[in-house]
N, C-alpha and C positions, 0 to 999 in steps of 0.2 A: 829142791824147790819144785812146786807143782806146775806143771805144765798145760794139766787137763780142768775147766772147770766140771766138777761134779754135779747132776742136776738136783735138785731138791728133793727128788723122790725119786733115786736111782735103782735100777731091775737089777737084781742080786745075778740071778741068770743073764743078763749082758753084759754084767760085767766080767761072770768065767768064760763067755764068748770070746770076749777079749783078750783074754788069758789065752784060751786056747789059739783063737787066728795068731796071738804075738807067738807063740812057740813055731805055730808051722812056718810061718814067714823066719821066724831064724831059722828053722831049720833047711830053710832053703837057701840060708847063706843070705838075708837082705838086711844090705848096709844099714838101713835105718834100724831094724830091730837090733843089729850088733851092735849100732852107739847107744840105741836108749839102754841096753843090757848095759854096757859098760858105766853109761850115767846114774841108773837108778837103783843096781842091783852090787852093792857094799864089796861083796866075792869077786866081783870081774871088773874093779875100776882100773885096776893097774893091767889088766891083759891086752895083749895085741888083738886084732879084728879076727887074724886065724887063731888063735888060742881059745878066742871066746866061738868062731865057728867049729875049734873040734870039742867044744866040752858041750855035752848033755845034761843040757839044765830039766830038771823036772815042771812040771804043772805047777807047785810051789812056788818055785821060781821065778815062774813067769807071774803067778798072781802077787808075787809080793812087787815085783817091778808096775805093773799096774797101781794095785795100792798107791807105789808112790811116786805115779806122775800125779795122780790123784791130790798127794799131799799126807796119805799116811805113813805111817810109819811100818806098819803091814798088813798081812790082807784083813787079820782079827778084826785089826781097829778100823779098815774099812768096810767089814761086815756090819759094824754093829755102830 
């Protein structure tokens, strides 16, 4: 379920910003990006908060969790 409204003419480019800030902020261990990881991203719904702190999600990763606070189903379909 989407959580973010998308604007009507959204920056392709802010939205891999996003991508990228959500990775550094997990990668700093912050709780909010560990539950939206767990919520949004299909691979980490069942994992614990440190399981999902020790696994190394890629750029991928982070952009399809975007996608779909979004409401996509990944980041394709939220390119285009």
């Amino acid at each position: 379920m989407p959580i973010k409204p998308l604007l009507p003419s959204p920056s392709l480019e802010h939205l891999r910003y996003q991508a990228r800030d959500f990775l550094n902020a997990l990668s700093q261990g912050n709780a909010e990006a560990v539950a939206r990881t767990r919520e949004f991203h299909p691979q980490f719904a069942r994992m614990s908060d440190a399981e999902i702190r020790r696994s190394k999600l890629s750029l991928a990763d982070a952009q399809l969790i975007i996608a779909r606070e979004y409401g996509f189903e990944s980041w394709p379909k939220l390119k285009h």
